[in-house]
Steps between C-alpha positions, in 0.01 A plus 500: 500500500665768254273750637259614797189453249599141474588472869117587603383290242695172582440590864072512431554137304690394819246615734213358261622164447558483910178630582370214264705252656366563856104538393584143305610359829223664639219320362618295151544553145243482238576443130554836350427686171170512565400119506387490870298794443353299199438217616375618849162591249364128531452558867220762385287231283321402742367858600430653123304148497275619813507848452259777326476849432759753639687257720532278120650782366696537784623165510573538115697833524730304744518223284596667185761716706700169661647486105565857496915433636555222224314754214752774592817274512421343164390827325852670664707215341286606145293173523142450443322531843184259422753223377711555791238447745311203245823277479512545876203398567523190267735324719411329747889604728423680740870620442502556125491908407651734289864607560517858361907471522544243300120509307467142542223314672668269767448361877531847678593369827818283313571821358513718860207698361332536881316770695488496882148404585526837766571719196166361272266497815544807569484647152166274492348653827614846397304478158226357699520800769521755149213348336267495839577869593443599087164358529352594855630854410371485125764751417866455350729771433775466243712665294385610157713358266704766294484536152808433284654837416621559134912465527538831317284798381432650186705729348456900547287589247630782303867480596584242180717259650850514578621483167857627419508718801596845338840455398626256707543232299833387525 
């Protein structure tokens, strides 16, 4: 590395990629990009079938947010989310996804597109640990987003402009 910057960075790629490695040995790989996450909705069919009322909605909000990691990839690679997630869904691959590198739809797992099974549990239980404390404490507290600033102000009123600058045009 030309400089300590890249140093640190190539050293935090290195550490990420070996952390990955070990939590794949740990417990598997998953197809990544979102796919698992997508496809792991069809195990909740059978309870939005039986359920009712809050624990429907429940069941829904869940639902709708197992897409949420495929919406974001597509929309970051300046694709349509909803026809990311549609031809996904249309095949019948358990495999087939959307490579944001490359913006094709392919076989993920030919591809190398993986997650470590670790790595999207947890993220999974964490959500679910997030959500549960959000609603037994019916309170959330979040940043307020900030409002886009103008990039420059007005001019001084009364001062005219820079114009010629009192003799020192040159």
């Amino acid at each position: 590395a030309a400089t300590e910057t890249e140093m640190k960075e190539k050293k935090a790629r290195v550490d990420d990629a070996l952390n990955a490695t070990r939590a794949a040995m740990a417990e598997g790989v998953v197809v990544g990009g979102g796919v698992a996450l997508l496809r792991a909705r069809d195990a909740l069919n059978p309870l939005m079938e039986k359920s009712s009322g809050d624990h429907s909605i429940g069941v829904q909000a869940v639902y709708d947010a197992l897409s949420a990691p495929l919406r974001q990839i597509s929309e970051n690679a300046g694709e349509e989310p909803s026809v990311v997630v549609a031809k996904v869904i249309e095949n019948d691959s358990d495999n087939f996804g959307y490579n944001a590198r490359n913006k094709q739809y392919v076989d993920l797992l030919d591809e190398g597109v993986i997650d470590p099974v670790k790595v999207t549990r947890n993220a999974l239980q964490s959500a679910g640990s997030i959500a549960g404390l959000v609603l037994t404490t019916e309170t959330l507290v979040a940043d307020e987003p900030k409002p886009d600033s103008p990039a420059g102000g007005p001019d001084m009123g009364g001062m005219g402009g820079m114009g010629g600058m009192g003799g020192m045009d040159f």
